[in-house]
N, C-alpha and C positions, 0 to 999 in steps of 0.2 A: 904648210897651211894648217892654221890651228882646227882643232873641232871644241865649238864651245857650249859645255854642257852646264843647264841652269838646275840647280839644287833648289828642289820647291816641294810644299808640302803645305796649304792653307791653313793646317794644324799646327799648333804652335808645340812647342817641348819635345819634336822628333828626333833632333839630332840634327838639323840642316847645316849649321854652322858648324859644330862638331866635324860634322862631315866634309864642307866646305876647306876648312882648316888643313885638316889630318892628312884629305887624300889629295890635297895642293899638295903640302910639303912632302908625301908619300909621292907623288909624281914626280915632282923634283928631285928629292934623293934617289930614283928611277934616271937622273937623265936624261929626263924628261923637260925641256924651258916651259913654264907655267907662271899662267897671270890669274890671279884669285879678283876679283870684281867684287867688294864688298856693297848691295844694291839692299841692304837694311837700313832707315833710317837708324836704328836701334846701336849700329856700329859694333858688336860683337864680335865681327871676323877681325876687324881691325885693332881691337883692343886685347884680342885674342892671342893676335899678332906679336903683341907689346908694343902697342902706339897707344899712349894715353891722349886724353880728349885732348884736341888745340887747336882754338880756332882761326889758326891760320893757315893750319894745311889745308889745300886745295883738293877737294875732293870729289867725288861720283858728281854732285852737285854741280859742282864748276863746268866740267864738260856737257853736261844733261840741258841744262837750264844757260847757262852764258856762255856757251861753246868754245871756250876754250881745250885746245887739243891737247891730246893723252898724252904727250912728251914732256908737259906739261903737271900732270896727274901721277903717273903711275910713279910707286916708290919701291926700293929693295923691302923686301919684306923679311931680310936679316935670317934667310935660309937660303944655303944656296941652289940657284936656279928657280927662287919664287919669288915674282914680284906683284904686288899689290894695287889696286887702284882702294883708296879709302871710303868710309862714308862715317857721315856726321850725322845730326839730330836736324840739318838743315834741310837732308829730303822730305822728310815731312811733308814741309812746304812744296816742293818737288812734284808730289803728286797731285797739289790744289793747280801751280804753275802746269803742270802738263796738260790740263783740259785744255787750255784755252788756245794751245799751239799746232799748227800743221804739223802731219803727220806725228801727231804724238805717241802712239804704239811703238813707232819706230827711231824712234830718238839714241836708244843704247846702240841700234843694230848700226845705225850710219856711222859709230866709232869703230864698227869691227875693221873696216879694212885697212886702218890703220896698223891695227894691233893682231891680225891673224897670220903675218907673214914672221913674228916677229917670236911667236908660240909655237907650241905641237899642241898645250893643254889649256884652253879659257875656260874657267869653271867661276860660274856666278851664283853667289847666294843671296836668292829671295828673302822677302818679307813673308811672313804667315797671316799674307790676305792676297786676297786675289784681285790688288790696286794694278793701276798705270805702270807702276813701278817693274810689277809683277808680271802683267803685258809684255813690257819693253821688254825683259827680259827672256822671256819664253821667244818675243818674234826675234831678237838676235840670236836664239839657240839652234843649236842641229840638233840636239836633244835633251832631254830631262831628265835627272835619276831623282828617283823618290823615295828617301827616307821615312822609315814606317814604322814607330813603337809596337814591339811586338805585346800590347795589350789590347784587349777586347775595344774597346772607344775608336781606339787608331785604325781598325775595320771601318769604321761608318762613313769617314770620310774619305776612302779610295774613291769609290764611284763618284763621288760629286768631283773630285780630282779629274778623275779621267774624262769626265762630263765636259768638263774643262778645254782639256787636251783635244779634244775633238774639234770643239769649237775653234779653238784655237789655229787647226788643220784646214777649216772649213774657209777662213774668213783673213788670218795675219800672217800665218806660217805655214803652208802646206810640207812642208820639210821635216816638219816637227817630227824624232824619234822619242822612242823611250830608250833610256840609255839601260834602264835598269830600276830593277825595286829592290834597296834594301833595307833589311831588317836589324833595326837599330837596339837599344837597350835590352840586348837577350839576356836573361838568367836560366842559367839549366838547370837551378833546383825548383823551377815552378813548372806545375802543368800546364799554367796558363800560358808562358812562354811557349813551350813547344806546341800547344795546340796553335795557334796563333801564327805562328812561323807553317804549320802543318796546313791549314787554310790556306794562307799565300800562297805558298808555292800548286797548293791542288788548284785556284784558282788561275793563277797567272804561269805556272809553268816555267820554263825556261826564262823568263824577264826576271825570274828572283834572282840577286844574286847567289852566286855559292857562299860567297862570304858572308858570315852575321858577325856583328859588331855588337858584342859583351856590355853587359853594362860592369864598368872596371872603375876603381877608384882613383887609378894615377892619371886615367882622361880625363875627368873631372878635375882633378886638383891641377892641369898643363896649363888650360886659360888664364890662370891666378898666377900662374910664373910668365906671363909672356910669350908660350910656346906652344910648337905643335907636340903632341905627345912624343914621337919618335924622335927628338931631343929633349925629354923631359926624361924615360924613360925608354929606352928603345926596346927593353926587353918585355915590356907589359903584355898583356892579353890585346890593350885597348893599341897598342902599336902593333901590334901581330896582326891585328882586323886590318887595319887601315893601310898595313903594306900589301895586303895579301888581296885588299879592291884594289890597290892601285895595277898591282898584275892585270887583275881580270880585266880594268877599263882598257889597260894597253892593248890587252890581247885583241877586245870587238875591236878598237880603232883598228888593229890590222888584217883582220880578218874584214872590216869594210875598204881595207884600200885593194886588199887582194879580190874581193867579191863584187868592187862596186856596179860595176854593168848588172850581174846578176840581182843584184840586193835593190836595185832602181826600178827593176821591170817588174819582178813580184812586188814590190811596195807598191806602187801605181795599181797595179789590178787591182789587190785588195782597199786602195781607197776607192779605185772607183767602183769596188761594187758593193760599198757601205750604201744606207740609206739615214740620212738622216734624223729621218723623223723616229724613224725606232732605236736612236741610241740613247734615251732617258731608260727604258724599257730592256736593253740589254740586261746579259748575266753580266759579273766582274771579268769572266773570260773574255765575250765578245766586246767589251767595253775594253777590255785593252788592248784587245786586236784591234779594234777600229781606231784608237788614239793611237796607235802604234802606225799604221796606215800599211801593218805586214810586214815593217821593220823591227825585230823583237828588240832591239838594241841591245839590251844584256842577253846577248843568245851566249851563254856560261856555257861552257865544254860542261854535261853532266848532266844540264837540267834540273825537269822538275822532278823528280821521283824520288830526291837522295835527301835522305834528314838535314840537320842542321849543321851546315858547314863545317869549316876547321876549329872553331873555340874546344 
């Protein structure tokens, strides 16, 4: 049974797709069977891929909007053990179409059960808004990692994220975890990186991952060839990052299949002894314990306390 975790960040230039991309095929190369869900009108995961635009492949759209089934949609994504569902410029539309349909919140999520027997890993990348699109995807999630430029700016918008995430628990997904926050474009010759990354983890604690993800030039230059970096490159910095999350995701998954009784009883107490009305008003701490519902999802062997990862 898959666990499908939706890469979101309403902030745009964090790393989503990056991230999307890297730590598919880092799962994959793991061993791991993994389905990447490209849910951007923008289509970047897919182009990323090396699928140039065509408008005849059937994509996210097809199933979403004219229900046609995933057997249908999903295509090799030319790594192996990653396959793809695409998206085109025709969600767009997608999200004006979904007002006006029953249950539209939940439209991604009635494909999972097609595709979670068929997985260990569904990772979907968001749009950087908090559309319908964005919705669907968060309520077919078991949890969310959240990609976070380690600059000053990419701080403002956690809280209105987790703001989010709550609601989110409150009303379409009571499920909802946080898989994990991590910290994307690091430089270690800036202060402002390490203070930034030093924030995080004082605020959010265990949820940060161990891993930070470099800002490298060969990850940058992988999208332009078609690839995920660990075939562009495998020996890079930016392919070092992104094998070394894909470790850590494996590890919560099995540390949730070995704990799950336990992990269900403390998450339940702690949602039900949130309140509502005071989580505009929370710190970033209590804001992520309460989106988290007491599942820290990247509970990282190590925690909060330890500098900036392996880079």
């Amino acid at each position: 049974m898959a666990r499908v975790i939706a890469i979101a960040n309403q902030k745009g230039g964090v790393g989503k797709t990056t991230t999307a991309v890297n730590l598919g095929a880092s799962l994959a190369s793991s061993e791991k069977k993994t389905l990447l869900i490209d849910c951007d009108p923008q289509g970047n995961a897919t182009s990323a891929l090396g699928f140039p635009k065509d408008p005849a492949r059937r994509t996210l759209y097809q199933a979403l909007i004219l229900g046609e089934p995933t057997d249908r949609i999903v295509i090799d994504a030319k790594v192996d053990g990653l396959d793809l569902i695409p998206s085109d410029k025709n969600l767009v539309g997608a999200s004006v179409e979904l007002v006006q349909m029953e249950n539209r919140e939940y439209r991604l999520k009635e494909l999972m059960p097609a595709l979670r027997d068929r997985y260990e890993f569904i990772l979907i990348d968001c749009p950087p808004s908090l559309d319908l699109l964005t919705v669907n995807a968060l309520a077919a999630s078991d949890s969310v990692l959240v990609p976070i430029q380690c600059e000053y700016l990419a701080l403002e918008g956690v809280s209105e994220l987790l703001d989010t995430l709550m609601r989110m628990r409150r009303t379409i997904n009571p499920e909802l975890a946080i898989e994990g926050i991590l910290l994307t474009m690091y430089d270690d010759r800036t202060t402002l990186s390490k203070q930034v990354a030093a924030d995080l983890r004082s605020f959010f604690g265990a949820q940060v991952f161990e891993t930070i993800i470099p800002r490298n030039v060969r990850l940058a230059e992988a999208p332009s060839h078609g690839m995920p970096v660990i075939l562009y490159d495998i020996h890079s910095k930016g392919a070092e990052g992104y094998i070394q999350l894909a470790k850590e995701v494996i590890e919560n998954a099995q540390k949730r299949v070995g704990q799950g009784a336990e992990r269900a009883d403390s998450g339940a107490g702690a949602a039900d002894s949130g309140e509502p009305s005071s989580a505009s008003t929370t710190s970033p701490t209590a804001a992520a314990a309460a989106a988290a519902g007491g599942d820290t999802g990247g509970s990282n062997s190590g925690g909060s306390s330890t500098g900036p990862g392996t880079e």
